[in-house]
N, CA, C and O atoms as a CHARMM CRD file, in Angstrom:
* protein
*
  332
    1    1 UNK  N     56.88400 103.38500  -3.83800 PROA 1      0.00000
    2    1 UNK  CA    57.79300 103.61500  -4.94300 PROA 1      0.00000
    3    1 UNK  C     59.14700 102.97900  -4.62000 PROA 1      0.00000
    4    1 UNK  O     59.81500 103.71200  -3.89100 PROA 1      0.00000
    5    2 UNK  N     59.62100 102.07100  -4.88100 PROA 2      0.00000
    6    2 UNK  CA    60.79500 101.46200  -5.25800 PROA 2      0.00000
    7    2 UNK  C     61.92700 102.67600  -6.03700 PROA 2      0.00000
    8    2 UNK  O     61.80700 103.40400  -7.02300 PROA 2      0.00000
    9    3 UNK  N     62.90300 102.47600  -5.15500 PROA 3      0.00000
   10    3 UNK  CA    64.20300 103.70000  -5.26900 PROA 3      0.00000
   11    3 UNK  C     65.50800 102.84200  -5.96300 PROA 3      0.00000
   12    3 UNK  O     65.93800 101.89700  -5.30100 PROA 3      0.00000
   13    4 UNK  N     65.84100 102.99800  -6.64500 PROA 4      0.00000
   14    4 UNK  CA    67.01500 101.90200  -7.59600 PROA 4      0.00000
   15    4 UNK  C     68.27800 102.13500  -6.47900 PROA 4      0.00000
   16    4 UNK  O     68.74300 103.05300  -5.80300 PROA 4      0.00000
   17    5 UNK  N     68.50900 100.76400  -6.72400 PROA 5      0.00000
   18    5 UNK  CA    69.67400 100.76800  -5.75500 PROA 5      0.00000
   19    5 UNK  C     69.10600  99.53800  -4.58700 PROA 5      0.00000
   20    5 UNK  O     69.76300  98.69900  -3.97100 PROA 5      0.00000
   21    6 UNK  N     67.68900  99.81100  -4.57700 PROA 6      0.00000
   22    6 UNK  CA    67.08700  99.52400  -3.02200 PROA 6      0.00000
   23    6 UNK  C     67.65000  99.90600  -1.58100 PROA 6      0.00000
   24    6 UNK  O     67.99900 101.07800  -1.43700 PROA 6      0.00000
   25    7 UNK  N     67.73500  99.32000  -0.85200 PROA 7      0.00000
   26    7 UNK  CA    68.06900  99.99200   0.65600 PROA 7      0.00000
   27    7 UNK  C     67.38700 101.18900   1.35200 PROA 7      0.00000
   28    7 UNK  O     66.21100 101.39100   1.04900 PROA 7      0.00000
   29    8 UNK  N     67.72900 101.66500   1.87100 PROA 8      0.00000
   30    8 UNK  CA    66.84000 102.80100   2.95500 PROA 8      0.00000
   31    8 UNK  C     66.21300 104.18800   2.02900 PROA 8      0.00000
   32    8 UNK  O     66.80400 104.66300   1.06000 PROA 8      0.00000
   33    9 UNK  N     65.51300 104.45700   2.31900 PROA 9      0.00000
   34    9 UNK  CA    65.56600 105.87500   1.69900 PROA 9      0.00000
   35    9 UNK  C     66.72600 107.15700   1.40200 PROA 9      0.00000
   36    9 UNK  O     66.78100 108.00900   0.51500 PROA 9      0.00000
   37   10 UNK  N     67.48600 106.89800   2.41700 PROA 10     0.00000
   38   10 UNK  CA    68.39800 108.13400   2.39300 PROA 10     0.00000
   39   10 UNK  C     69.67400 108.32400   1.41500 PROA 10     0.00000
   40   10 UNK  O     70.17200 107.38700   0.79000 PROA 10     0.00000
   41   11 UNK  N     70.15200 109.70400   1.36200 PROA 11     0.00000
   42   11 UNK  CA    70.59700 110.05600   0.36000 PROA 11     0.00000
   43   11 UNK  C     71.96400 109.36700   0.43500 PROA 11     0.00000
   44   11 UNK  O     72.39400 108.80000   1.43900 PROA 11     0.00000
   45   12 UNK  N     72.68200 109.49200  -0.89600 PROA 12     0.00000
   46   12 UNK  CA    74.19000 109.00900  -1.06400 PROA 12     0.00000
   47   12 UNK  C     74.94900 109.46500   0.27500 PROA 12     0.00000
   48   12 UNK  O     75.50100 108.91800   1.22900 PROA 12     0.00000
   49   13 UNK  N     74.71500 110.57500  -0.10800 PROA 13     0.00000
   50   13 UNK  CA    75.53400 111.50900   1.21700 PROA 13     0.00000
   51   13 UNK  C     75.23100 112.08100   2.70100 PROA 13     0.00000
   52   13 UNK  O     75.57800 113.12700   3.24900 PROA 13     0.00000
   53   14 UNK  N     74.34600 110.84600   3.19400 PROA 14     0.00000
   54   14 UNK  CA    74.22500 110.55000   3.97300 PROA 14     0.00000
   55   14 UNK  C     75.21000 110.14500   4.87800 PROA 14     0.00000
   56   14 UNK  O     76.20000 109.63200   4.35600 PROA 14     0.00000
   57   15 UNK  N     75.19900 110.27500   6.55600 PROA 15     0.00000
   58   15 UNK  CA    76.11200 109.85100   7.54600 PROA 15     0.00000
   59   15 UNK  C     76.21300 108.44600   7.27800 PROA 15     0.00000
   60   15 UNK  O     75.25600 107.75400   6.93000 PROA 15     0.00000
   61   16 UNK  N     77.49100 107.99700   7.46100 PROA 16     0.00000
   62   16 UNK  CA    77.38400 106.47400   7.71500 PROA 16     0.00000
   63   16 UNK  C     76.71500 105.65300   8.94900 PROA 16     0.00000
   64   16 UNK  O     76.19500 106.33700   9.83000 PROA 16     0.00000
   65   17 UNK  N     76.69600 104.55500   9.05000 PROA 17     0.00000
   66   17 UNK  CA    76.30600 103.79700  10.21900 PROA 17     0.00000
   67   17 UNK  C     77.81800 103.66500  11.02700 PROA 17     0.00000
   68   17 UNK  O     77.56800 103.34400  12.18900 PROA 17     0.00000
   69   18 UNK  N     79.03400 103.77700  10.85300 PROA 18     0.00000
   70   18 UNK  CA    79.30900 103.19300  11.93200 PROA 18     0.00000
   71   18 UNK  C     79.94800 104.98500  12.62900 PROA 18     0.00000
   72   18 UNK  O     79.91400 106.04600  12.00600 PROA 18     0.00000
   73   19 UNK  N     80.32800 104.82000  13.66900 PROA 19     0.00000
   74   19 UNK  CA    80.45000 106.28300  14.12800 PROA 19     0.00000
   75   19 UNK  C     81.94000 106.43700  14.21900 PROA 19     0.00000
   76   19 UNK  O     82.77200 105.54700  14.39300 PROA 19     0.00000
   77   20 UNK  N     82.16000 107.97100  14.04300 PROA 20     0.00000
   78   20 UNK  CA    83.71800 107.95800  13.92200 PROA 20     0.00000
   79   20 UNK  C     84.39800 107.51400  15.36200 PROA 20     0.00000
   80   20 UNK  O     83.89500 108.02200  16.36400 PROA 20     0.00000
   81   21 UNK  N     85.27400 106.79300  15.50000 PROA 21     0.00000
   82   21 UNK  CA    86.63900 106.65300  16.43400 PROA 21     0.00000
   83   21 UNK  C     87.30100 107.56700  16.88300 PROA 21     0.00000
   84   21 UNK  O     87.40900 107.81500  18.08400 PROA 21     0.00000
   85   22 UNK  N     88.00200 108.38500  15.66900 PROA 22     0.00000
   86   22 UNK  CA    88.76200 108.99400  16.22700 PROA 22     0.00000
   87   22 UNK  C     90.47800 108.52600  15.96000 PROA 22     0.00000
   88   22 UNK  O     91.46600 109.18000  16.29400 PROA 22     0.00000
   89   23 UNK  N     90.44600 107.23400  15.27700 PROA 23     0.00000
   90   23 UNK  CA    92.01900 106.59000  15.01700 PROA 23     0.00000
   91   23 UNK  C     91.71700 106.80400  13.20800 PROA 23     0.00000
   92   23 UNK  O     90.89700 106.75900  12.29000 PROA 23     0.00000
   93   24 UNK  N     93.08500 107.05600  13.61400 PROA 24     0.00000
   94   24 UNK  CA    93.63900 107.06600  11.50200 PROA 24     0.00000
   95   24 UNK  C     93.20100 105.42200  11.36400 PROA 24     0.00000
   96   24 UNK  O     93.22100 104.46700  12.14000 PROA 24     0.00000
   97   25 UNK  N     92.75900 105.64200   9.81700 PROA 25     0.00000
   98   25 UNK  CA    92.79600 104.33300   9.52700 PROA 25     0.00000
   99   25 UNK  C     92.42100 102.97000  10.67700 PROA 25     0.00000
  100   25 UNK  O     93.03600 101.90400  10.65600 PROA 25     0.00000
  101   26 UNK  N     91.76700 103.15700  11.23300 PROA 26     0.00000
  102   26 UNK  CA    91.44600 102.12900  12.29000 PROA 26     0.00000
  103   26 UNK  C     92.51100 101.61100  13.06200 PROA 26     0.00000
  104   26 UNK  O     92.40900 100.51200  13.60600 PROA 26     0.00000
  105   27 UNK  N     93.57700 102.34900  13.15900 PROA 27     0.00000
  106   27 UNK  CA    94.71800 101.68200  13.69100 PROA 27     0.00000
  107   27 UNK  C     94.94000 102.37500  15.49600 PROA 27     0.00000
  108   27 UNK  O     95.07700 103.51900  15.93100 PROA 27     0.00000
  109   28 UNK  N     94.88900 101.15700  16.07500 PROA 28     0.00000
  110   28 UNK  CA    94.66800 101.52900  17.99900 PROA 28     0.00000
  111   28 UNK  C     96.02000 102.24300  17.50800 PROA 28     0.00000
  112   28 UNK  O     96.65900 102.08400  16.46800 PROA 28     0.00000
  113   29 UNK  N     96.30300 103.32300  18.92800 PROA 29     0.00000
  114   29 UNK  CA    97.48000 103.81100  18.95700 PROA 29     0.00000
  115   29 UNK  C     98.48300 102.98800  19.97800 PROA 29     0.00000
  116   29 UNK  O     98.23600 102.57900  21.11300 PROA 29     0.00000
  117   30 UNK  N     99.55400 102.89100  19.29500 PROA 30     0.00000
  118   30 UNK  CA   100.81800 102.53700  19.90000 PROA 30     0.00000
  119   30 UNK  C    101.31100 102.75900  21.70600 PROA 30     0.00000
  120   30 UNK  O    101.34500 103.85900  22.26000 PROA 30     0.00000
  121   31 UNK  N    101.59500 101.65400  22.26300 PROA 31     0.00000
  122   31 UNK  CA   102.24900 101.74900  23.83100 PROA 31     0.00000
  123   31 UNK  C    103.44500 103.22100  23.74600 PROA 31     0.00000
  124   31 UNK  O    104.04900 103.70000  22.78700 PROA 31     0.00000
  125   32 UNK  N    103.42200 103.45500  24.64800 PROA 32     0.00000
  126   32 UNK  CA   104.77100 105.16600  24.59500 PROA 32     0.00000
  127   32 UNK  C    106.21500 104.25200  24.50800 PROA 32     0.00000
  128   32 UNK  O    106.48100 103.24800  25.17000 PROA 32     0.00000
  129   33 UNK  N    107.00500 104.88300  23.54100 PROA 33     0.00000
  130   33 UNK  CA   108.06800 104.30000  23.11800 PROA 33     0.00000
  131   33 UNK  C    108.15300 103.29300  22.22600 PROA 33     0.00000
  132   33 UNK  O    109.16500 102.73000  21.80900 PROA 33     0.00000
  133   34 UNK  N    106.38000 103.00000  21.81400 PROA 34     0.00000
  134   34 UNK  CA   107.01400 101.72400  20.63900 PROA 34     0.00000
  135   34 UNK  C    106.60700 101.90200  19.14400 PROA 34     0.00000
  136   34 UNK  O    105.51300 102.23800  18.69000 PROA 34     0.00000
  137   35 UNK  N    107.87200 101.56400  18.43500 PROA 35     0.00000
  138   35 UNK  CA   107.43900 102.40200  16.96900 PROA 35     0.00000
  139   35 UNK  C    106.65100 101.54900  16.10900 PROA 35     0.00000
  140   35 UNK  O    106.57600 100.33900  16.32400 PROA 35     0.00000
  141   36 UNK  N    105.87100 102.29500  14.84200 PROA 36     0.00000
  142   36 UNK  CA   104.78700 101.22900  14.01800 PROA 36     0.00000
  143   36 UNK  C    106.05600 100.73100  13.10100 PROA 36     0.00000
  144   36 UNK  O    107.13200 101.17400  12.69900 PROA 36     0.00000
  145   37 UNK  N    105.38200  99.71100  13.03000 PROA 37     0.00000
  146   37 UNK  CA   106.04100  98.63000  11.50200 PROA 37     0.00000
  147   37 UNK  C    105.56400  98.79500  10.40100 PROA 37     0.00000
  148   37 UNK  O    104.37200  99.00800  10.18000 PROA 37     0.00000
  149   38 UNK  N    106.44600  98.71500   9.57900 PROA 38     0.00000
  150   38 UNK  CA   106.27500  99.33500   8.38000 PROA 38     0.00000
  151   38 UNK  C    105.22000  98.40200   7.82100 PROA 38     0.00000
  152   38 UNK  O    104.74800  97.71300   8.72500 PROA 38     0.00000
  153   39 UNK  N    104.53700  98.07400   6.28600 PROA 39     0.00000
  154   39 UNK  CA   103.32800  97.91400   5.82500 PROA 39     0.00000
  155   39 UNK  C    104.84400  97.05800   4.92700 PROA 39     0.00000
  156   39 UNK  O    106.02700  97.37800   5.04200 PROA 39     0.00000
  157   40 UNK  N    104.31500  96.05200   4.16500 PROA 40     0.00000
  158   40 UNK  CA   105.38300  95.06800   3.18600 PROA 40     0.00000
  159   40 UNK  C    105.32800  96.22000   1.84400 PROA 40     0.00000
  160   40 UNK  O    106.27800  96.38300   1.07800 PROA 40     0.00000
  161   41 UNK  N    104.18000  96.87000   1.76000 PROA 41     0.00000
  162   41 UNK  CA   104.37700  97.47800   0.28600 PROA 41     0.00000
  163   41 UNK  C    105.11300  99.56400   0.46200 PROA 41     0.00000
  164   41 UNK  O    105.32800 100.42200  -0.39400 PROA 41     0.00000
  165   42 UNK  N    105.24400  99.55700   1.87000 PROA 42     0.00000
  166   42 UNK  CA   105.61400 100.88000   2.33200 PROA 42     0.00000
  167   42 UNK  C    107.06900 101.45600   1.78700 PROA 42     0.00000
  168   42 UNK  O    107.34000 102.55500   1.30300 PROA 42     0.00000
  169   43 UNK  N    107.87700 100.33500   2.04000 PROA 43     0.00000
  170   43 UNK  CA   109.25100 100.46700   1.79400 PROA 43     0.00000
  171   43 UNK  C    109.42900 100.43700   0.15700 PROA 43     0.00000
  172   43 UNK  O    110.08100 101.47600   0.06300 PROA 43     0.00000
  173   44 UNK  N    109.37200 100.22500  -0.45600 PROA 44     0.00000
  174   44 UNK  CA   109.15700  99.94400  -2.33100 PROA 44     0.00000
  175   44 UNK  C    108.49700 101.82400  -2.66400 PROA 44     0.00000
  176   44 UNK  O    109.07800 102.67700  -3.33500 PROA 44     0.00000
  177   45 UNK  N    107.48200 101.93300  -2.10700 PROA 45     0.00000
  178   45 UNK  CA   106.80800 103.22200  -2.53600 PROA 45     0.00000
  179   45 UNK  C    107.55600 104.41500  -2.03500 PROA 45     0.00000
  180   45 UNK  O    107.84900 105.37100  -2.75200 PROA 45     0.00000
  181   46 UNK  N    107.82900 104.31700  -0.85700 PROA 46     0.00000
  182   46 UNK  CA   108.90600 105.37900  -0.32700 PROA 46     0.00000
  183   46 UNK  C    109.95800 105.36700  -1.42500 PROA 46     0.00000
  184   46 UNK  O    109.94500 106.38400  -2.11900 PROA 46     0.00000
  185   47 UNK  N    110.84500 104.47000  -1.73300 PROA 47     0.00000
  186   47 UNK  CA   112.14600 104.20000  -2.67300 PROA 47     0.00000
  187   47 UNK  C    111.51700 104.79600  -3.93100 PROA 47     0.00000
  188   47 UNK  O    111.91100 105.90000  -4.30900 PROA 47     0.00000
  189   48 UNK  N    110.61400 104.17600  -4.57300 PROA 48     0.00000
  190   48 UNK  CA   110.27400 104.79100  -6.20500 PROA 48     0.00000
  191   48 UNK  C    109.87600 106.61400  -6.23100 PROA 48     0.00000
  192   48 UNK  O    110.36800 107.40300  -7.03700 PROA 48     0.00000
  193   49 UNK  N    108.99300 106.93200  -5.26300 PROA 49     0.00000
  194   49 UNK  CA   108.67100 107.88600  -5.31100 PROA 49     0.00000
  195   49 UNK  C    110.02900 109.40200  -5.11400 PROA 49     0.00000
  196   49 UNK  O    109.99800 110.56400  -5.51700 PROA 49     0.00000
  197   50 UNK  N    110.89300 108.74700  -4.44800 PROA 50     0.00000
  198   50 UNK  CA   112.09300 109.11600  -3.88300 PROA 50     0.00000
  199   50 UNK  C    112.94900 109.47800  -5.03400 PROA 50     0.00000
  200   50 UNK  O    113.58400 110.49000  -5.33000 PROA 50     0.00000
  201   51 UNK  N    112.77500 108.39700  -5.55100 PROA 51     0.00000
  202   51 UNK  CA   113.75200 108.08100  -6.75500 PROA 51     0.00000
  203   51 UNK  C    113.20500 108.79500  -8.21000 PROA 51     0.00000
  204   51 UNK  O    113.88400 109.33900  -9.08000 PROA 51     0.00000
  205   52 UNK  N    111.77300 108.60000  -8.15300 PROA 52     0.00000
  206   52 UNK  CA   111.22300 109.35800  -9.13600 PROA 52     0.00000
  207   52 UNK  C    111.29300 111.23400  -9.08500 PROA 52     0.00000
  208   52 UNK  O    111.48100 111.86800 -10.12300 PROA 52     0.00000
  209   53 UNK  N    111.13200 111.83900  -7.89300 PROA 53     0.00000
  210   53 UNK  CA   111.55600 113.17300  -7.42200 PROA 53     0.00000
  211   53 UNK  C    112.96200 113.37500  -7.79900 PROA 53     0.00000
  212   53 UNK  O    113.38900 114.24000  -8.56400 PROA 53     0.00000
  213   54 UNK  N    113.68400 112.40400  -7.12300 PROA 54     0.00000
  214   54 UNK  CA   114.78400 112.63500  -7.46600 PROA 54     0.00000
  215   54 UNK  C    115.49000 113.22000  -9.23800 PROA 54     0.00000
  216   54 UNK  O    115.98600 114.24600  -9.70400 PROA 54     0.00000
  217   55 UNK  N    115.10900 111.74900  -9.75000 PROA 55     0.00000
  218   55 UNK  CA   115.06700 111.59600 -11.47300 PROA 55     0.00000
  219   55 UNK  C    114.38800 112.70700 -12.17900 PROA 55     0.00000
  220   55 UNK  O    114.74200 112.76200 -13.35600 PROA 55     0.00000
  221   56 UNK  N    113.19800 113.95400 -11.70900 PROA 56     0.00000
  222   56 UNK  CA   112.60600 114.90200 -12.13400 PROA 56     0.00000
  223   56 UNK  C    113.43700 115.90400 -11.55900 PROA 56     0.00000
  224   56 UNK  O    113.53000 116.85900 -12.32900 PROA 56     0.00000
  225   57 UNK  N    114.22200 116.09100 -10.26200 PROA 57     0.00000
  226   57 UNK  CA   114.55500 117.19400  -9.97800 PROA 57     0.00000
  227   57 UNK  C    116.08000 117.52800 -10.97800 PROA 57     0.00000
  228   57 UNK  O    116.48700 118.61300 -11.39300 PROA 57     0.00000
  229   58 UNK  N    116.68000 116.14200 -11.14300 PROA 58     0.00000
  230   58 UNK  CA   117.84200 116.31300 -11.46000 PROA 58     0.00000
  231   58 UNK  C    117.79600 116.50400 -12.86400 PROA 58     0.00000
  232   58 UNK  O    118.54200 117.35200 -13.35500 PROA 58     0.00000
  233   59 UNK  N    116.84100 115.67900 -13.76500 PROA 59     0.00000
  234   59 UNK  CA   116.63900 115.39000 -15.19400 PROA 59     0.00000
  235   59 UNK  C    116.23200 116.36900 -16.00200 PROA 59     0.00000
  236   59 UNK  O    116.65800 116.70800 -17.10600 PROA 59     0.00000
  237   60 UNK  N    115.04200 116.94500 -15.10200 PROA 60     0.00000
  238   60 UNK  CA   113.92200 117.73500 -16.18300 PROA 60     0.00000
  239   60 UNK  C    115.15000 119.56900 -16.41500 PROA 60     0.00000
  240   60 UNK  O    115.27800 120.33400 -17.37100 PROA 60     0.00000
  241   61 UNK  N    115.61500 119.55900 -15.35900 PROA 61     0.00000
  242   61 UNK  CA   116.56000 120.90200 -16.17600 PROA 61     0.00000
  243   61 UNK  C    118.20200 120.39000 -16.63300 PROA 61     0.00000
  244   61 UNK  O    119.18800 121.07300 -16.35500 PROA 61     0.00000
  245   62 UNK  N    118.25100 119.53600 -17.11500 PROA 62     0.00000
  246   62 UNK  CA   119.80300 119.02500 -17.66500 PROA 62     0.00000
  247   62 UNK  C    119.33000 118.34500 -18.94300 PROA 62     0.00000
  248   62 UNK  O    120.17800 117.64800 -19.50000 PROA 62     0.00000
  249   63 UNK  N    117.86100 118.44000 -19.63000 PROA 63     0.00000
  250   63 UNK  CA   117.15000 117.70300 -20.66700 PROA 63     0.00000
  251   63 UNK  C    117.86900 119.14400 -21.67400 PROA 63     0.00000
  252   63 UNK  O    118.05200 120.35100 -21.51500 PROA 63     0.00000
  253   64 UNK  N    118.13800 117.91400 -22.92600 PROA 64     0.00000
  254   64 UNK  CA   118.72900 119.11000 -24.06400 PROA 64     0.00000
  255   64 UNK  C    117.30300 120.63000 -24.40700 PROA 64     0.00000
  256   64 UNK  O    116.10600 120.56300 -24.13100 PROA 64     0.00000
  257   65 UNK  N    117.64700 121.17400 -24.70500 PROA 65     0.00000
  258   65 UNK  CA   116.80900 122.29900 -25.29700 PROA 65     0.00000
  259   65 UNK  C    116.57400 122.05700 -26.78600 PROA 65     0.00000
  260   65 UNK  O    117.37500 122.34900 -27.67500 PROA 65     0.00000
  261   66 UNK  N    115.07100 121.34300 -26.99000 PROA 66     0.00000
  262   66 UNK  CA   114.73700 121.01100 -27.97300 PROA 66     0.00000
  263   66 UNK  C    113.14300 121.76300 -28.33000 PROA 66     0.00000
  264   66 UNK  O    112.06300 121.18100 -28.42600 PROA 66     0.00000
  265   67 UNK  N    113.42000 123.18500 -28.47500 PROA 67     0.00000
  266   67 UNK  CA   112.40300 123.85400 -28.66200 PROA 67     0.00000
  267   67 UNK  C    112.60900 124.88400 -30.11000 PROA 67     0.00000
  268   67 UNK  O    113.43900 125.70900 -30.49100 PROA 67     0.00000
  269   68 UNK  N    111.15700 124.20800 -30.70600 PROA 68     0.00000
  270   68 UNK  CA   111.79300 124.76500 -32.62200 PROA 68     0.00000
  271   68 UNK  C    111.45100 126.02500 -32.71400 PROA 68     0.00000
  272   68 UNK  O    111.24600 126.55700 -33.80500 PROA 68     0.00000
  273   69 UNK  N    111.34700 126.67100 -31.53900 PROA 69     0.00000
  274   69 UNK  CA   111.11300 128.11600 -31.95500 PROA 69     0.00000
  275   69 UNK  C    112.72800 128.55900 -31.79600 PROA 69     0.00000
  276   69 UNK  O    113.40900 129.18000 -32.61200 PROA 69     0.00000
  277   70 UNK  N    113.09900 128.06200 -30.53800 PROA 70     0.00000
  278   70 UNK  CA   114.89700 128.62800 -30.32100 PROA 70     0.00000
  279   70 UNK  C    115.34900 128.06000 -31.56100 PROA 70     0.00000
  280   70 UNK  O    116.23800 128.78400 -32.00900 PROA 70     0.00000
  281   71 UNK  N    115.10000 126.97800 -32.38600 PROA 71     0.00000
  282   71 UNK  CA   116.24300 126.35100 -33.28500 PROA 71     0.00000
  283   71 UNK  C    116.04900 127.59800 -34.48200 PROA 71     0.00000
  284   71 UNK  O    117.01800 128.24400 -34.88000 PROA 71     0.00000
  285   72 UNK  N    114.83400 127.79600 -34.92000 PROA 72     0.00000
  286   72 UNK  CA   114.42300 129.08500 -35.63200 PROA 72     0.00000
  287   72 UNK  C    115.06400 130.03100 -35.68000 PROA 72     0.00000
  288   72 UNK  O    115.54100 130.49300 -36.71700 PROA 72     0.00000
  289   73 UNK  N    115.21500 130.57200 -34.36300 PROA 73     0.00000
  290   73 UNK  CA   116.13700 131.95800 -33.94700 PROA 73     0.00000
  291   73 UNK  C    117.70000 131.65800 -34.27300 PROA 73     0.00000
  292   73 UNK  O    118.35600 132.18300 -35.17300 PROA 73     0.00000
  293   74 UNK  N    118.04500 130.90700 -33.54200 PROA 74     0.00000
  294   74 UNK  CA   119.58500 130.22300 -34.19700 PROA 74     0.00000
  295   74 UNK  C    119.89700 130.48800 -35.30000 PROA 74     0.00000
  296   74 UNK  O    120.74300 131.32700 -35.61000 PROA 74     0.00000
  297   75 UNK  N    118.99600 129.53000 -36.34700 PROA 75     0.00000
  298   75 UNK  CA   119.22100 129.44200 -37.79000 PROA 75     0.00000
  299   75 UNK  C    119.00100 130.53900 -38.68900 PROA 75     0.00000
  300   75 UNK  O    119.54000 130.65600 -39.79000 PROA 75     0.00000
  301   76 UNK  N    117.67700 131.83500 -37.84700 PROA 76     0.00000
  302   76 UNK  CA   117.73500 132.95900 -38.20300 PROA 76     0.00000
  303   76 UNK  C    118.78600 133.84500 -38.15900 PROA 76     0.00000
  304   76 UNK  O    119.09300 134.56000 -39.11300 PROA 76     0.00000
  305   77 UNK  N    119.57100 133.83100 -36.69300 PROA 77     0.00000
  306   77 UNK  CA   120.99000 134.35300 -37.01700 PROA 77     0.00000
  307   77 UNK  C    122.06800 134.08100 -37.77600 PROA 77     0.00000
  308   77 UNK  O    122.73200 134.94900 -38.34400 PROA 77     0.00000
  309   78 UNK  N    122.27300 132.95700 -37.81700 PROA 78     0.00000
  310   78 UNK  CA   123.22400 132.29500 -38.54700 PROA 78     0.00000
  311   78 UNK  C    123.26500 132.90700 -39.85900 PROA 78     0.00000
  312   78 UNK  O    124.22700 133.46000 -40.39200 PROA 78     0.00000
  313   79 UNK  N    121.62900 132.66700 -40.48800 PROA 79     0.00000
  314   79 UNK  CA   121.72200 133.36100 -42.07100 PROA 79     0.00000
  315   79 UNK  C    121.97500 134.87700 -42.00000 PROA 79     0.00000
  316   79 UNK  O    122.09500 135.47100 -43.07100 PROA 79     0.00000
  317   80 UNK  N    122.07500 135.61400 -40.76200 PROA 80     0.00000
  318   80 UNK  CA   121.45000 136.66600 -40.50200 PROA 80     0.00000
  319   80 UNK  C    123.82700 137.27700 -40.77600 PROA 80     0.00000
  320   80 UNK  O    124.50700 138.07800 -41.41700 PROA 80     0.00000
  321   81 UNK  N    123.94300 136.50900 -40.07400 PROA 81     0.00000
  322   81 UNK  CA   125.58900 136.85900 -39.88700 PROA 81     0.00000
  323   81 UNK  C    126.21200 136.06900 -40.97600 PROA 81     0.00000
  324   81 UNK  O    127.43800 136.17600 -40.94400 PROA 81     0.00000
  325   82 UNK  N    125.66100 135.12100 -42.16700 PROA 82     0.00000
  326   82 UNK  CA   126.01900 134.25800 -43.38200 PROA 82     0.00000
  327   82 UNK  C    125.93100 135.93600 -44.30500 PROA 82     0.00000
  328   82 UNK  O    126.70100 135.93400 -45.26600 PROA 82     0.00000
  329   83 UNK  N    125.50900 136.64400 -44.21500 PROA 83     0.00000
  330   83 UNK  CA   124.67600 137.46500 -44.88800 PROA 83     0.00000
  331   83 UNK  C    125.79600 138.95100 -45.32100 PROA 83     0.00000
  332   83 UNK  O    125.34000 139.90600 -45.95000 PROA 83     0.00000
C-alpha cells in the first residue's frame, strides 16, 4: 500500500533524524568574555517593537473617550438638567 506523501512509514510526529545538540539554534557557544553579534535584521526589530510598546503604552490611555454609550449618558443629563 502506497502512503501519500511517500517516504518511510512513520508518523508526522515522529522523532527526527538528526539528534538533538543541545545549542540554541545551532549556534556553538561563545569563547568566555566574548560577546555575540548582533543579526543585520536584530537591531530594526528591537527599535520597532520598542517603539510600538512604547506608542501603546503611552497612546492607548490618552485616546479621546469615544464610547456612545457615555455620549448617551451626557446628553441624557444635559436634557435631564435642560429640564
Amino acid at each position: 500500500m502506497k502512503i501519500r506523501g511517500g517516504g518511510e512509514k512513520s508518523s508526522f510526529w515522529a522523532e527526527g533524524k538528526n539528534d538533538p545538540q543541545g545549542l540554541l539554534f545551532s549556534e556553538s557557544p561563545l569563547p568566555a568574555g566574548q560577546k555575540r553579534k548582533w543579526e543585520s535584521w536584530e537591531a530594526p526589530w528591537y527599535f520597532t517593537f520598542g517603539a510600538a510598546t512604547a506608542i501603546l503604552a503611552l497612546g492607548l490611555p490618552a485616546r479621546p473617550d469615544s464610547s456612545l454609550v457615555r455620549w448617551a449618558d451626557r446628553q441624557a443629563a444635559e436634557r435631564a438638567e435642560s429640564v
